[in-house]
CHARMM internal coordinates of N, CA and C (Angstrom, degrees):
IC EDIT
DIST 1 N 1 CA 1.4509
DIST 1 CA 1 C 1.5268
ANGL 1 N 1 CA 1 C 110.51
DIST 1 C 2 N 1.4769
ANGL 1 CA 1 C 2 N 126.33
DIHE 1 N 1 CA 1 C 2 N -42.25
DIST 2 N 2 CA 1.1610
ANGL 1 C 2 N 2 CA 129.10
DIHE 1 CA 1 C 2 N 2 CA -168.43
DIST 2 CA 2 C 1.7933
ANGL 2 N 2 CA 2 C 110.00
DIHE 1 C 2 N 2 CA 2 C -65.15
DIST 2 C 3 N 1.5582
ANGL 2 CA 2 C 3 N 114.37
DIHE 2 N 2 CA 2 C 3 N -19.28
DIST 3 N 3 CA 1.3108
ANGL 2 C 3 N 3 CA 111.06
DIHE 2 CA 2 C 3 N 3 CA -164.99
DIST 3 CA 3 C 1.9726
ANGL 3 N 3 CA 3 C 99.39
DIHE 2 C 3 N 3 CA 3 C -95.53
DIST 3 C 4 N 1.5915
ANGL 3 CA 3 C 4 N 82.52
DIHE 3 N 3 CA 3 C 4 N -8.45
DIST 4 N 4 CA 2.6634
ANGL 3 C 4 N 4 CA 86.28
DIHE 3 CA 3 C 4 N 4 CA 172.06
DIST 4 CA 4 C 1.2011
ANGL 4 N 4 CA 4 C 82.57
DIHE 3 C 4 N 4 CA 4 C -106.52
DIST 4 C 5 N 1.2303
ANGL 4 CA 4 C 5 N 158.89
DIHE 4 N 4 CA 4 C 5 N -100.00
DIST 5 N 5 CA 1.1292
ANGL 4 C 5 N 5 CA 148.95
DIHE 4 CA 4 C 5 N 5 CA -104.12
DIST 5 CA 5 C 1.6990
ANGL 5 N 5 CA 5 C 104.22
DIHE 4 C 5 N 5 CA 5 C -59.20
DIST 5 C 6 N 1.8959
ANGL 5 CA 5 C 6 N 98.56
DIHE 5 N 5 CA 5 C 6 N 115.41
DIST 6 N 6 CA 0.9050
ANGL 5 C 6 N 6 CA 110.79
DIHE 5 CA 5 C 6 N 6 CA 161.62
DIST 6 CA 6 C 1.6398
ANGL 6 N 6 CA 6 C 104.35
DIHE 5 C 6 N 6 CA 6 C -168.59
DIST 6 C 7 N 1.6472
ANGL 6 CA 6 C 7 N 117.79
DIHE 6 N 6 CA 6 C 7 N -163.42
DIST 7 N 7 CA 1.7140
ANGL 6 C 7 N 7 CA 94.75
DIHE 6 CA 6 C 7 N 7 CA 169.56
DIST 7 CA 7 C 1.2534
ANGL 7 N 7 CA 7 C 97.47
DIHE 6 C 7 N 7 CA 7 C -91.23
DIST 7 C 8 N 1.1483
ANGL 7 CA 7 C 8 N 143.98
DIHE 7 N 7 CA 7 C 8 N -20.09
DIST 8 N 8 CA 1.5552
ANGL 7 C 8 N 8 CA 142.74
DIHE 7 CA 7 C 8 N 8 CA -168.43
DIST 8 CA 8 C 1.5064
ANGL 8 N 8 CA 8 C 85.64
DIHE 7 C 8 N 8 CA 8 C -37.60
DIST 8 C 9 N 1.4320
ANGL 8 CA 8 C 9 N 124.67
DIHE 8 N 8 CA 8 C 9 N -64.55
DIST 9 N 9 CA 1.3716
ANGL 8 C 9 N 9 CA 131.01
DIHE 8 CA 8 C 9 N 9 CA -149.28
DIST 9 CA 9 C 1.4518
ANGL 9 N 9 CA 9 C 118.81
DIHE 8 C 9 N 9 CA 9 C -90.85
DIST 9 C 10 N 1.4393
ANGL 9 CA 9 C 10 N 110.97
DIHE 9 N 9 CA 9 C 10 N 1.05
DIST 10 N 10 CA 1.3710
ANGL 9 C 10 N 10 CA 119.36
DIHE 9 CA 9 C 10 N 10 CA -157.52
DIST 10 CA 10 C 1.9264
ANGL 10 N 10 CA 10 C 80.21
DIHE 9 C 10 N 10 CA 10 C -97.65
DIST 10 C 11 N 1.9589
ANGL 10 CA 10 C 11 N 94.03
DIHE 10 N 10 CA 10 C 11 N 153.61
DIST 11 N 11 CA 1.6905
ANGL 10 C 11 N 11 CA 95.45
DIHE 10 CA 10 C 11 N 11 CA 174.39
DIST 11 CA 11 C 1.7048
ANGL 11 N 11 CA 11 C 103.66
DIHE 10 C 11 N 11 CA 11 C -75.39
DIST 11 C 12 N 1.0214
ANGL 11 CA 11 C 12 N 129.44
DIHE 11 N 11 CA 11 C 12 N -37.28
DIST 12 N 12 CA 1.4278
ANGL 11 C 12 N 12 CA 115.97
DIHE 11 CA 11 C 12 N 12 CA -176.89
DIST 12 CA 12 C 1.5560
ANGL 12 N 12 CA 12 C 135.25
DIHE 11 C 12 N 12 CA 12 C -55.93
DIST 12 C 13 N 1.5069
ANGL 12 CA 12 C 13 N 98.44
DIHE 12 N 12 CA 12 C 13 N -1.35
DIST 13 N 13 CA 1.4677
ANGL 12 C 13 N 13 CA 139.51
DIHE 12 CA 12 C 13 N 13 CA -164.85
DIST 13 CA 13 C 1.6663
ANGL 13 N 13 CA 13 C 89.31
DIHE 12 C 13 N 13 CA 13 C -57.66
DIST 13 C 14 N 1.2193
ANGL 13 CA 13 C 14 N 149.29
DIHE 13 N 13 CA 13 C 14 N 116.00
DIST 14 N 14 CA 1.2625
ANGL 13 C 14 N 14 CA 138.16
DIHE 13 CA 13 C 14 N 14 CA 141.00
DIST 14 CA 14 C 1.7648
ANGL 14 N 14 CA 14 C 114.70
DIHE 13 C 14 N 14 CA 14 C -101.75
DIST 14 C 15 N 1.6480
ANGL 14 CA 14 C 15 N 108.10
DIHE 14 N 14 CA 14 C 15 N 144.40
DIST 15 N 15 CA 1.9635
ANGL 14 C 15 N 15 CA 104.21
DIHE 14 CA 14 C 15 N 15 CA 154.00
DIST 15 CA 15 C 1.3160
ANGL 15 N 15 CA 15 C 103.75
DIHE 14 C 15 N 15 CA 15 C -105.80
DIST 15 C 16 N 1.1227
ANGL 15 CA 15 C 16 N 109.18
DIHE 15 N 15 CA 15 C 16 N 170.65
DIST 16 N 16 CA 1.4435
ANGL 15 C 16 N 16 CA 122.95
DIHE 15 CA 15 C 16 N 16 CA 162.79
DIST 16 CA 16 C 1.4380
ANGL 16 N 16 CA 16 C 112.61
DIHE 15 C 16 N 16 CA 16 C -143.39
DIST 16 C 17 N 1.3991
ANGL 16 CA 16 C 17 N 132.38
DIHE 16 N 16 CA 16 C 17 N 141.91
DIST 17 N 17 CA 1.0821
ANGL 16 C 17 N 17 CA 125.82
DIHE 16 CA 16 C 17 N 17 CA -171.35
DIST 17 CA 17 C 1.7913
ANGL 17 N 17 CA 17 C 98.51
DIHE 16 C 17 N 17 CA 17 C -101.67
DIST 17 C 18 N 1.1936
ANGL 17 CA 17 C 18 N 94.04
DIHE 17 N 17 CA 17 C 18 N 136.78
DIST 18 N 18 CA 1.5738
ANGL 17 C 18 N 18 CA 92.84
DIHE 17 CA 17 C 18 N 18 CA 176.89
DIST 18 CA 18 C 1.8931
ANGL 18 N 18 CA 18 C 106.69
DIHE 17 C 18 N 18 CA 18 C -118.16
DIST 18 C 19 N 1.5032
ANGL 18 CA 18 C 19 N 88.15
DIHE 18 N 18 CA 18 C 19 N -170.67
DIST 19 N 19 CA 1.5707
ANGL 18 C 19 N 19 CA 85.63
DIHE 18 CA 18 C 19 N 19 CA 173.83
DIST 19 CA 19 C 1.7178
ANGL 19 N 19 CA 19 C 120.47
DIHE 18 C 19 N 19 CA 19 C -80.78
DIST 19 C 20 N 1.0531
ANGL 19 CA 19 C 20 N 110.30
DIHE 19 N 19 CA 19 C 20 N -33.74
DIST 20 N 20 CA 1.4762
ANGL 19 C 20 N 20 CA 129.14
DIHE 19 CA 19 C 20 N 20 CA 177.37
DIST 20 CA 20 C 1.3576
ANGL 20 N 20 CA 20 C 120.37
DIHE 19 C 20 N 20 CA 20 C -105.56
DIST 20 C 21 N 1.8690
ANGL 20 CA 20 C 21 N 102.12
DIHE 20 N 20 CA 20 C 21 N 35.12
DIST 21 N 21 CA 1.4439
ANGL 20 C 21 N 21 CA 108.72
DIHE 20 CA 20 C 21 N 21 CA 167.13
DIST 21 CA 21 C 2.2044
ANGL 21 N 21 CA 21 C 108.77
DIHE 20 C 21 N 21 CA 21 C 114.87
DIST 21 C 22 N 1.3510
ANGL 21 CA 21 C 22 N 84.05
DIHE 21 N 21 CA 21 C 22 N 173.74
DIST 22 N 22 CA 2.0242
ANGL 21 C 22 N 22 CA 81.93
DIHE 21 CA 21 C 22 N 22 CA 179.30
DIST 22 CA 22 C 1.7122
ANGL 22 N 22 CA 22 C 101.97
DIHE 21 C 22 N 22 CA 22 C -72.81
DIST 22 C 23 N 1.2132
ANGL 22 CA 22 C 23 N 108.36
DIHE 22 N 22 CA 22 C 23 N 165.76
DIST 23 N 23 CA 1.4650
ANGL 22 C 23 N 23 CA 139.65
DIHE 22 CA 22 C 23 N 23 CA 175.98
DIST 23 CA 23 C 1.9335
ANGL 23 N 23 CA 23 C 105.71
DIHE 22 C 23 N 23 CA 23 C -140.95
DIST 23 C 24 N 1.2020
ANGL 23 CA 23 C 24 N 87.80
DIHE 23 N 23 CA 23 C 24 N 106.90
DIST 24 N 24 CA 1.7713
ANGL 23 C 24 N 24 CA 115.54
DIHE 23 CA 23 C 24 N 24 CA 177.13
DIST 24 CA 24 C 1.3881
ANGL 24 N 24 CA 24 C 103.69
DIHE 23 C 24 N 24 CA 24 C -83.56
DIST 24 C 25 N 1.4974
ANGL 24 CA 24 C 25 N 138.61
DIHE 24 N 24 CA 24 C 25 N 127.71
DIST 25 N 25 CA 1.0784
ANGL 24 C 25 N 25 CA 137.72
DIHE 24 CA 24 C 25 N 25 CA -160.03
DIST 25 CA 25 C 1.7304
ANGL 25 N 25 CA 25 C 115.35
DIHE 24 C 25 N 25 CA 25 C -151.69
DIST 25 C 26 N 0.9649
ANGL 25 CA 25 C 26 N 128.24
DIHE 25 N 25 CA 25 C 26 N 96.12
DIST 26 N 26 CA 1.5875
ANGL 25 C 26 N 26 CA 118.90
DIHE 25 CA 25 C 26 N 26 CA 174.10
DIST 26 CA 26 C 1.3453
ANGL 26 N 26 CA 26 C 133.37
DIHE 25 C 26 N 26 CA 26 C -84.79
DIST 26 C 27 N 1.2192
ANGL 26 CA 26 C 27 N 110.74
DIHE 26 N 26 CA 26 C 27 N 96.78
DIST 27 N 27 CA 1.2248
ANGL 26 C 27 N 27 CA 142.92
DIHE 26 CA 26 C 27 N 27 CA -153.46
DIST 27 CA 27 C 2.2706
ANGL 27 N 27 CA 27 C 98.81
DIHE 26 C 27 N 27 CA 27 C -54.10
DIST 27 C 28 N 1.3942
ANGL 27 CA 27 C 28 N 99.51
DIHE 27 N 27 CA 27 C 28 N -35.00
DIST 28 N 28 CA 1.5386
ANGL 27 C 28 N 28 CA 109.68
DIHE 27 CA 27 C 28 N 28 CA 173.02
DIST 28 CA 28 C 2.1537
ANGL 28 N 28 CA 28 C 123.60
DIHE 27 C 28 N 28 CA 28 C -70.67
DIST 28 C 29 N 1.1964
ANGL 28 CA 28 C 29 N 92.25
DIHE 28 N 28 CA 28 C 29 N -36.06
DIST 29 N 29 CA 1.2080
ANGL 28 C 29 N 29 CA 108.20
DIHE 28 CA 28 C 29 N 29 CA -160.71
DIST 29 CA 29 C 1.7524
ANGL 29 N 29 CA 29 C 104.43
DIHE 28 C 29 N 29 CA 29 C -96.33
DIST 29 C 30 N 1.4370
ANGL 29 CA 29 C 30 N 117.36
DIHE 29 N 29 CA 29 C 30 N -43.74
DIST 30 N 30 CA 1.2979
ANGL 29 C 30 N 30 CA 148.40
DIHE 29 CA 29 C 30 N 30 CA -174.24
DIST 30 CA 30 C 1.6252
ANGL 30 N 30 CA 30 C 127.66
DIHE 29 C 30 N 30 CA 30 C 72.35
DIST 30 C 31 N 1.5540
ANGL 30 CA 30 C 31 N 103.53
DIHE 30 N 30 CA 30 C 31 N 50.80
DIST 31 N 31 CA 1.4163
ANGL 30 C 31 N 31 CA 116.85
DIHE 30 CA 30 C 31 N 31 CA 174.92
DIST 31 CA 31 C 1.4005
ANGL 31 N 31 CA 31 C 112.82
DIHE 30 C 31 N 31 CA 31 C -149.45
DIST 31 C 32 N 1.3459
ANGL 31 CA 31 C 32 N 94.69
DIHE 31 N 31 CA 31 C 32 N 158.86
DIST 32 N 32 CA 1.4649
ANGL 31 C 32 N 32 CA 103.43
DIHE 31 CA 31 C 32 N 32 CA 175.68
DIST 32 CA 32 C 2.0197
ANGL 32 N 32 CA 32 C 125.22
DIHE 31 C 32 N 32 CA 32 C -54.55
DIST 32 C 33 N 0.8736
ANGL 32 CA 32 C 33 N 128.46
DIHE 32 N 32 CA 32 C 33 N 136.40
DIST 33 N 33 CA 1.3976
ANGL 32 C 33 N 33 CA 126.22
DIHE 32 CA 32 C 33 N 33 CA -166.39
DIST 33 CA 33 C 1.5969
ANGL 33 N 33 CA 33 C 97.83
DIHE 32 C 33 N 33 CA 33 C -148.16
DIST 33 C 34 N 1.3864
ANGL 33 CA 33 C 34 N 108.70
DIHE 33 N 33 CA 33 C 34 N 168.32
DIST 34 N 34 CA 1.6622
ANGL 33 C 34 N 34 CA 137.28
DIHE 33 CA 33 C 34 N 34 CA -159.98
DIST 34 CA 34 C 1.6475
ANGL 34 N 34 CA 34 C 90.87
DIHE 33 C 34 N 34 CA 34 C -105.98
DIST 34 C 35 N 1.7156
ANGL 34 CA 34 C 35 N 123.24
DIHE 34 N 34 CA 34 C 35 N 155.48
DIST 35 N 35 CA 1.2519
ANGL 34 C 35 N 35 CA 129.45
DIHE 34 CA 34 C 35 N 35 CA -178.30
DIST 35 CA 35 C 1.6520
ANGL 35 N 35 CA 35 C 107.00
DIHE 34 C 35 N 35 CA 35 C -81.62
DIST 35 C 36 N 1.4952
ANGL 35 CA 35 C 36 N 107.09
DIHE 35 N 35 CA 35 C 36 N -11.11
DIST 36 N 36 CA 1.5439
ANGL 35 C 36 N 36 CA 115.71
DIHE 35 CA 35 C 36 N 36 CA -176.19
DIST 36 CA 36 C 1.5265
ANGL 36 N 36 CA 36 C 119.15
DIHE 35 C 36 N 36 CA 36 C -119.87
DIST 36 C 37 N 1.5317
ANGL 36 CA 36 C 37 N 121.48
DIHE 36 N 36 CA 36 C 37 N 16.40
DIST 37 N 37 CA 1.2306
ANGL 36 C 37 N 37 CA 134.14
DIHE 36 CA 36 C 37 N 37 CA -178.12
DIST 37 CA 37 C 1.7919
ANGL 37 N 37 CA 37 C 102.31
DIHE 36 C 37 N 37 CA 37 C -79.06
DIST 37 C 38 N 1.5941
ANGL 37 CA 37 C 38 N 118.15
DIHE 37 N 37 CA 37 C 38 N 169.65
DIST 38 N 38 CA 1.4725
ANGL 37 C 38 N 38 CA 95.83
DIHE 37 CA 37 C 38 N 38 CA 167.36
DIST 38 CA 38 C 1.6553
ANGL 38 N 38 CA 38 C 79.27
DIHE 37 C 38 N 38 CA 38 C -153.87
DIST 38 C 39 N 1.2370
ANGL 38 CA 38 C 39 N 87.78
DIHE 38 N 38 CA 38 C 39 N 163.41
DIST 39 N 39 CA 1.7651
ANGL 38 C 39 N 39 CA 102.07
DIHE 38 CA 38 C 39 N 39 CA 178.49
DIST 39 CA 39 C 1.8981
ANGL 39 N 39 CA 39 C 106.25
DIHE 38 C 39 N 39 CA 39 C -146.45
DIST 39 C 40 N 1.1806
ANGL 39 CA 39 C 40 N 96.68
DIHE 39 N 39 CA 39 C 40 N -167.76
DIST 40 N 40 CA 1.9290
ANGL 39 C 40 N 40 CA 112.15
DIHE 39 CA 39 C 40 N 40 CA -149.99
DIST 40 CA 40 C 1.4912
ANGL 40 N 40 CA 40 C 74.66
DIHE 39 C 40 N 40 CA 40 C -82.78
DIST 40 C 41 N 1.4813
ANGL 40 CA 40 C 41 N 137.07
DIHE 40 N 40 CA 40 C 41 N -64.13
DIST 41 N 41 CA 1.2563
ANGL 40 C 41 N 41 CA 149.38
DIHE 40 CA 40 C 41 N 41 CA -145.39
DIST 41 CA 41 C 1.5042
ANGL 41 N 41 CA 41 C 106.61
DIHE 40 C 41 N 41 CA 41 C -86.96
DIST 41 C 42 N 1.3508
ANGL 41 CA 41 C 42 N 138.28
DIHE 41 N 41 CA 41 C 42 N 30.00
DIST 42 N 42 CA 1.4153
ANGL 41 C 42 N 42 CA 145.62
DIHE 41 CA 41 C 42 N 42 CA 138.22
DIST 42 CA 42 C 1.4118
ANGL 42 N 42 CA 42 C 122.34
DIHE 41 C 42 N 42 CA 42 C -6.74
DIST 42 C 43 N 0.7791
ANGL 42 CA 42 C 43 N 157.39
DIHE 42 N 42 CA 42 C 43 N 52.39
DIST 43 N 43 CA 1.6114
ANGL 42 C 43 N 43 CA 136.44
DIHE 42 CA 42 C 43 N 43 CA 175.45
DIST 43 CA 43 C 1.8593
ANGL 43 N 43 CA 43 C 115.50
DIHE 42 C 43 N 43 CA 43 C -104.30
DIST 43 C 44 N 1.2997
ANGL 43 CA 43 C 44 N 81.10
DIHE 43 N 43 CA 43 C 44 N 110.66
DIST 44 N 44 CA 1.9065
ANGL 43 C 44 N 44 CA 94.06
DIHE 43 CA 43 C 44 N 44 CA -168.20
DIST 44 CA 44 C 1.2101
ANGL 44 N 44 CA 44 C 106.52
DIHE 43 C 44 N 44 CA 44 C -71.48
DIST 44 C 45 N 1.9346
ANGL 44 CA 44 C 45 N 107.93
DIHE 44 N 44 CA 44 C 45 N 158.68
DIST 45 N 45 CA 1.5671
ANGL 44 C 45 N 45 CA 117.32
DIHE 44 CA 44 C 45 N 45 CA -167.71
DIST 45 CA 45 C 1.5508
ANGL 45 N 45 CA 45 C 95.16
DIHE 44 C 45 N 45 CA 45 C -72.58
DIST 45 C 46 N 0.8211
ANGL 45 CA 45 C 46 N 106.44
DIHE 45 N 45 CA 45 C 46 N 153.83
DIST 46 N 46 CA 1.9348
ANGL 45 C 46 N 46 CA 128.94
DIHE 45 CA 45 C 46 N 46 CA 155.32
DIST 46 CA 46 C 1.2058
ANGL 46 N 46 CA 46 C 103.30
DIHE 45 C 46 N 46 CA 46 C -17.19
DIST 46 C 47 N 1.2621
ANGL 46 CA 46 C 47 N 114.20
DIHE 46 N 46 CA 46 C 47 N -75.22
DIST 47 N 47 CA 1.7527
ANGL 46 C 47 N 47 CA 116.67
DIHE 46 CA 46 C 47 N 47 CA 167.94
DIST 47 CA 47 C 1.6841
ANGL 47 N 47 CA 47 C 136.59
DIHE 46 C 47 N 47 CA 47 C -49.30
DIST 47 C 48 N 1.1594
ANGL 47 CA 47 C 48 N 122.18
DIHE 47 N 47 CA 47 C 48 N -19.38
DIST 48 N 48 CA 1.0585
ANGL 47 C 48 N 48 CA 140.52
DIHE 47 CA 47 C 48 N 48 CA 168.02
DIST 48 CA 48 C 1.5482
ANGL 48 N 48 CA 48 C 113.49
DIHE 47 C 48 N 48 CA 48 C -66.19
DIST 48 C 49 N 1.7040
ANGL 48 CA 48 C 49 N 82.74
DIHE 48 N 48 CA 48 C 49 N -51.40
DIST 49 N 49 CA 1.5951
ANGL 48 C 49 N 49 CA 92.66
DIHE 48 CA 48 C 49 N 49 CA -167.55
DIST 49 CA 49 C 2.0687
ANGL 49 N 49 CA 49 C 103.74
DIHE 48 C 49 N 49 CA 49 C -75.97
DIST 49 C 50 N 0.9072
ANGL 49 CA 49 C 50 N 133.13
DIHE 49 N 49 CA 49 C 50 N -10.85
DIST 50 N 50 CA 1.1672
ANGL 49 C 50 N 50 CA 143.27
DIHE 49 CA 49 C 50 N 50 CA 165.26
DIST 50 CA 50 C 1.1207
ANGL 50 N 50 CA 50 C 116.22
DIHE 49 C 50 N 50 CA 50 C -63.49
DIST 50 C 51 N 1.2978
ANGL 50 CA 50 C 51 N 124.19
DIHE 50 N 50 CA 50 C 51 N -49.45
DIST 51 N 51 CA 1.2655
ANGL 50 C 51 N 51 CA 142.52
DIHE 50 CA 50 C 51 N 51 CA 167.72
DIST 51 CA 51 C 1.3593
ANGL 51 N 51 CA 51 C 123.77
DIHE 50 C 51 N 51 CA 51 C -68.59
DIST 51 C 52 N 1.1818
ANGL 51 CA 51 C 52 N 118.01
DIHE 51 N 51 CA 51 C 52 N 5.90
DIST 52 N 52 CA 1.4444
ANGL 51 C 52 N 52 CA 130.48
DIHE 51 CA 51 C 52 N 52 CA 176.30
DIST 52 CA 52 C 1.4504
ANGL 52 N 52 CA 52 C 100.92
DIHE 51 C 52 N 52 CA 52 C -105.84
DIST 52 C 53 N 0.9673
ANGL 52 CA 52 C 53 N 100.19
DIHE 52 N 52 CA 52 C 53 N -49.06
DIST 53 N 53 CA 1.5186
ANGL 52 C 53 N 53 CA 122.27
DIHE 52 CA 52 C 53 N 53 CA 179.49
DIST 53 CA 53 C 1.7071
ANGL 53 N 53 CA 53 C 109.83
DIHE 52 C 53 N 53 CA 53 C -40.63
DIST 53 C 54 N 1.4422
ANGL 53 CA 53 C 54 N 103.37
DIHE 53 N 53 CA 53 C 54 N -83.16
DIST 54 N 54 CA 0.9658
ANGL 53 C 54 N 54 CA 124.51
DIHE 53 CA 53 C 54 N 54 CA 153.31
DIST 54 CA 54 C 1.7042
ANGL 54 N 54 CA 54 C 140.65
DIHE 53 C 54 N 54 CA 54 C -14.15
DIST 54 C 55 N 0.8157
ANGL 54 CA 54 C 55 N 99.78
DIHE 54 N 54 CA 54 C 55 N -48.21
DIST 55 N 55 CA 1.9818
ANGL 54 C 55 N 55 CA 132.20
DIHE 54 CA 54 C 55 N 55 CA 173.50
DIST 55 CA 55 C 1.6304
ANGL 55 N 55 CA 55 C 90.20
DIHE 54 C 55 N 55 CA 55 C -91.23
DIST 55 C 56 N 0.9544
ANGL 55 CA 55 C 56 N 154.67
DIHE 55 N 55 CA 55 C 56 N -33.87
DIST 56 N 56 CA 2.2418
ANGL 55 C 56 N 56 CA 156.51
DIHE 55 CA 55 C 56 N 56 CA -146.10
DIST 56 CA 56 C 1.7451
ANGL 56 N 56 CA 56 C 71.88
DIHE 55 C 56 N 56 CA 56 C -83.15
DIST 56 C 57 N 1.8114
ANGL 56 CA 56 C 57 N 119.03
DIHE 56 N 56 CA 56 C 57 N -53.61
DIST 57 N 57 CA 1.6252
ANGL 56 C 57 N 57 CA 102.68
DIHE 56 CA 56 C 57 N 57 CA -134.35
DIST 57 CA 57 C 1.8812
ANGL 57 N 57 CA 57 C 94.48
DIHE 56 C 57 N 57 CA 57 C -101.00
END
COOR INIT
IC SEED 1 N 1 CA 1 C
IC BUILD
């Protein structure tokens, strides 16, 4: 877990492309955030979590 946990991986994770570059957005919390920040409230995409899975065996 320690090597996903971040928002990159979290589902609330949004980008947005702007004119003057991406906008990182957490759709849970309701602010802007970094692709490498991590917080208490984590909950990884479907895929992530497979991949944890996956890598355990």
């Amino acid at each position: 877990m320690k090597d996903f946990h971040c928002c990159a991986t979290c589902r609330h994770f949004q980008a947005e492309k702007k004119l003057d570059g991406m906008v990182y957005f957490c759709s849970r919390l309701g602010f802007e955030t970094k692709t490498n920040y991590k917080f208490n409230c984590w909950s990884p995409k479907e895929s992530i979590i497979e991949l944890m899975e996956k890598l355990k065996k």
